[in-house]
N, C-alpha and C positions, 0 to 999 in steps of 0.2 A: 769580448762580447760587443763592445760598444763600437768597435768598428764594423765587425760582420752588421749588426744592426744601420750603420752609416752606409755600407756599401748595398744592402738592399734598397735603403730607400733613394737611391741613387740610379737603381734600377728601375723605378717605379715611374709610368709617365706621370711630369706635374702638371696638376689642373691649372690650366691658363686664368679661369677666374679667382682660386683662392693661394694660389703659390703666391712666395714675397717677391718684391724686386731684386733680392739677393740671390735665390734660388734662380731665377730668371736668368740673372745674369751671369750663371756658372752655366748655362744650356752652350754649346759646342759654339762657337763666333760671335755669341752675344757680346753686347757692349750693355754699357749703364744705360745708355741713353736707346737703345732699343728694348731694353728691359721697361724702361719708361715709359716709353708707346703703349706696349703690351698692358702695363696696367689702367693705364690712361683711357685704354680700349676697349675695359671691360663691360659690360659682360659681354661673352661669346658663345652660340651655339653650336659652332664646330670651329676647328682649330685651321680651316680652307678661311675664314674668316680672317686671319692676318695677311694673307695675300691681299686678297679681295679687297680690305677695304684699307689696303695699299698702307700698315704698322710693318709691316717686314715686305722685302725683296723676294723672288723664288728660290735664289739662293739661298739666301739667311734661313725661309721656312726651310726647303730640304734637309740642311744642316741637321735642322733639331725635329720634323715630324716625329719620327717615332719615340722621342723623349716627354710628348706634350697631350695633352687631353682635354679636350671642354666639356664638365659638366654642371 
C-alpha cells in the first residue's frame, strides 16, 4: 500500500511554494543547489516565474514544467 501511495504522490505536480528542498531536488536535473534558489525565491505566482526571474535556465525549467505548480 505504502508504495502505491508513494508512487501517486510522485505523480502529483509539487507546489513550488510549500514543497521541501528535498522534494525539489528529486524533480528530473535538479541539483541541491538549484533546489535552493527555488526556495530562496519563494513565493511564486506561476511557475514561468523561475525562468523569468532567472532561479532556473529554460532548460532546467522544461526538464521539470509539468512536475511543478504555483499556488
Amino acid at each position: 500500500m505504502q508504495g502505491v501511495q508513494d508512487g501517486l504522490r510522485n505523480l502529483a505536480p509539487l507546489n513550488l511554494n510549500t514543497a521541501s528542498e528535498q522534494d525539489l531536488a528529486s524533480l528530473p536535473g535538479m541539483t541541491d543547489a538549484a533546489a535552493g534558489r527555488m526556495i530562496v525565491g519563494r513565493p511564486y505566482k506561476s511557475t514561468d516565474e523561475l525562468v523569468s526571474r532567472h532561479i532556473l535556465t529554460r532548460a532546467e525549467y522544461d526538464r521539470i514544467s509539468s512536475r511543478i505548480k504555483a499556488e
